[in-house]
C-alpha positions as CSV (number, residue, x, y, z in Angstrom):
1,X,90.9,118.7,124.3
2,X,91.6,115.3,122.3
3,X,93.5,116.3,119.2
4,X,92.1,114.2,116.4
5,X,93.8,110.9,115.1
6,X,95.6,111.8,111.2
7,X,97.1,109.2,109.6
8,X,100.4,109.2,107.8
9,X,100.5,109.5,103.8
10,X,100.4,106.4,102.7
11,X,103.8,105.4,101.1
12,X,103.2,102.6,98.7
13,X,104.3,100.2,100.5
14,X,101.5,98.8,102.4
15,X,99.5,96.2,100.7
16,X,97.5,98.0,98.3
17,X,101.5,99.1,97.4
18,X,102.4,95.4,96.9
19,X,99.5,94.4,95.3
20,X,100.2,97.2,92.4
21,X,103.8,96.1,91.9
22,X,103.2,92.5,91.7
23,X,100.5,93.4,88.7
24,X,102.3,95.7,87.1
25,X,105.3,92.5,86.8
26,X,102.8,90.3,85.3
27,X,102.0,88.0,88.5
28,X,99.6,87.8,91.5
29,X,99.5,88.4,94.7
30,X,96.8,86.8,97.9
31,X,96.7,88.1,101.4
32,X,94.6,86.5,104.3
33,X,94.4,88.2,107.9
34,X,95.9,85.5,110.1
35,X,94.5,84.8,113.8
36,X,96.4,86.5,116.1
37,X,97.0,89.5,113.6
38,X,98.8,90.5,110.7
39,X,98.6,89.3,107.1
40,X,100.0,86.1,105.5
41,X,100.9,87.0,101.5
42,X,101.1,84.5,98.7
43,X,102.6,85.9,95.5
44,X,103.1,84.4,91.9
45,X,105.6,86.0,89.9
46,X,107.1,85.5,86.5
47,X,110.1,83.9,86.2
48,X,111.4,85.7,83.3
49,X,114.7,83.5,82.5
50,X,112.8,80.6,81.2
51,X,111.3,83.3,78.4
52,X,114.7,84.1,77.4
53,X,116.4,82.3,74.3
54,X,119.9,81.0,74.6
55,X,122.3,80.7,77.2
């Protein structure tokens, strides 16, 4: 008898994961599957030194 397939709880860290982190710091995040497999990721953070005053 097969024993049925269970997936692992998902830990965050997949890209549904990255996708929620990169929102919550204010940027943006694309992914595109890619040919032969796998995911190429584009993200747009923040850079948070320019916003600060003085040295």
């Amino acid at each position: 008898m097969e024993r049925p397939i269970v997936p692992p709880p998902a830990s965050g860290t997949g890209l549904t994961g990255l996708r929620e982190r990169v929102h919550l710091a204010g940027g943006r995040i694309e992914s595109d599957p890619m040919s032969g497999g796998g995911f190429q990721l584009h993200a747009w953070l923040p850079n948070t030194d320019t916003d600060r005053e003085g040295p």
